[in-house]
C-alpha positions in Angstrom: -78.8 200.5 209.1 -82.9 199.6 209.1 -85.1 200.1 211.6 -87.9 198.9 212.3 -90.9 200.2 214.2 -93.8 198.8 215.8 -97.9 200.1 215.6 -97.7 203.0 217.8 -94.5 203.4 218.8 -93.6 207.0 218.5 -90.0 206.6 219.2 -89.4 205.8 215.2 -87.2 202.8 216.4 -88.7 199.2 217.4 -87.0 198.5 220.4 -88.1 195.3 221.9 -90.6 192.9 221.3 -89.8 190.1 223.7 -92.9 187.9 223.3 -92.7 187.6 219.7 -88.9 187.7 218.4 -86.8 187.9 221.7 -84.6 190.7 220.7 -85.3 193.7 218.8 -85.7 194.5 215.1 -82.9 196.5 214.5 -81.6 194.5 211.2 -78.0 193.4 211.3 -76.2 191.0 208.9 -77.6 187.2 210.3 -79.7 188.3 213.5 -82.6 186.5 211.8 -81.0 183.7 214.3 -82.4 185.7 217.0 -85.6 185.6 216.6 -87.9 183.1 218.4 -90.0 182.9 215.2 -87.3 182.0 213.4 -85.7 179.2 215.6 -88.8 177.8 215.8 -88.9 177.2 212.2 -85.8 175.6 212.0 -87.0 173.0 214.6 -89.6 172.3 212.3 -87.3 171.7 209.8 -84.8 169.6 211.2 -88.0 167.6 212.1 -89.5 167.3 208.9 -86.3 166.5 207.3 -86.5 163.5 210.4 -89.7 162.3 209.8 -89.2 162.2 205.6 -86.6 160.5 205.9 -88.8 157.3 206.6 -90.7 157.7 203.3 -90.9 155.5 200.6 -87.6 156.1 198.2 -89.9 156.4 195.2 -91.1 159.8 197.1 -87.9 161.2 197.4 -88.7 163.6 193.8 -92.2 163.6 195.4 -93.9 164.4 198.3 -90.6 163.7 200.4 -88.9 167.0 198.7 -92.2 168.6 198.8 -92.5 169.3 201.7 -89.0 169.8 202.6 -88.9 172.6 200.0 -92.3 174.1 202.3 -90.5 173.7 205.4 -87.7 175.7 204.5 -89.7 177.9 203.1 -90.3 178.9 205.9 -86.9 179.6 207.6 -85.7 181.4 204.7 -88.7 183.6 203.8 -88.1 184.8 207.4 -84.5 185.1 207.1 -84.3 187.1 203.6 -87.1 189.4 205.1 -85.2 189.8 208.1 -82.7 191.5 206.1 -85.1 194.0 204.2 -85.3 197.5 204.4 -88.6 198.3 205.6 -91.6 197.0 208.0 -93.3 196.9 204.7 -91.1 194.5 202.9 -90.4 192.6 206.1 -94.6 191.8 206.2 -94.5 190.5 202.8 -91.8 187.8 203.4 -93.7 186.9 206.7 -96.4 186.4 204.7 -95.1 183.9 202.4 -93.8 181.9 205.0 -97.4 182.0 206.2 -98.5 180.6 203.0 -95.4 177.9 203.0 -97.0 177.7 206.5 -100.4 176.4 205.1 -98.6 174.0 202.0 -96.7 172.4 204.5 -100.0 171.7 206.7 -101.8 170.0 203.7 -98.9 168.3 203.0 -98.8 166.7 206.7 -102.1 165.6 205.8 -101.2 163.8 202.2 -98.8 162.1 204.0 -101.0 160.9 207.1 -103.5 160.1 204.6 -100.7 157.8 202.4 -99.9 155.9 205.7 -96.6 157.5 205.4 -94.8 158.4 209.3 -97.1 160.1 210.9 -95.9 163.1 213.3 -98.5 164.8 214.9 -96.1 166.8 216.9 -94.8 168.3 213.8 -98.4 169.1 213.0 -99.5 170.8 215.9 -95.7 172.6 216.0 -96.7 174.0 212.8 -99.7 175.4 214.0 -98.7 177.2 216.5 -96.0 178.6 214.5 -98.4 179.3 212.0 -99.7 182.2 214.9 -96.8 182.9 216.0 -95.9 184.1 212.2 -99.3 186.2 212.0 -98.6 187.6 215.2 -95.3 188.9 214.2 -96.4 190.0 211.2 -98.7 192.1 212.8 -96.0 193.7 215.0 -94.9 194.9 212.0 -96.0 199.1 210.3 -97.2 198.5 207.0 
């Protein structure tokens, strides 16, 4: 079984990190569910998936999927890293889902700027899990 340590923990073992994940790193099969990072993706999926679903039908190959396909992203990126070996590894898929982090965002904009539904909740959840992700990642050894 992984562990997974934070900066300056001597202990070898990460053993909580309440503020960022809301349980500890230890990897098990599907805990990625446990972390508050994670969950709050989701969210920002199911919402997403909401608010595209009032696009234009001629979308639906287009922007629509785009940024669907960004929003989960996210989710997954944090999920599949979840259940790597090492801090190191674990970083790198936190860091893509900080890049889907960023498509997604401009994305929000295209659509806004289209006249397409508008959510600015989902665009201000997005950046704040946008910091949430690079403080996480920064819980994390390299």
């Amino acid at each position: 079984m992984a562990s997974y340590r934070l900066k300056g923990n001597g202990s070898g073992t990460l053993k909580s990190a309440p503020n960022l994940c809301g349980d500890t790193h230890r990897a098990h099969m599907s805990d990625f569910k446990r972390l508050a990072v994670w969950k709050a993706s989701h969210d920002l999926v199911l919402k997403i998936y909401q608010q595209t679903g009032s696009f234009p039908r001629h979308e639906l190959f287009g922007l629509t999927g785009q940024m669907r396909r960004a929003a989960v992203s996210i989710s997954a990126n944090i999920a599949e890293g979840r259940g790597r070996d090492t801090d190191r590894d674990f970083a790198r898929f936190i860091t893509m889902s900080i890049g889907s982090v960023n498509e997604l965002e401009y994305f929000l904009i295209l659509a806004k700027d289209l006249g397409y539904n508008n959510s600015p909740q989902n665009a201000t959840d997005l950046a704040s899990l946008g910091r949430r992700l690079q403080r996480f990642r920064s819980t994390l050894r390299p």
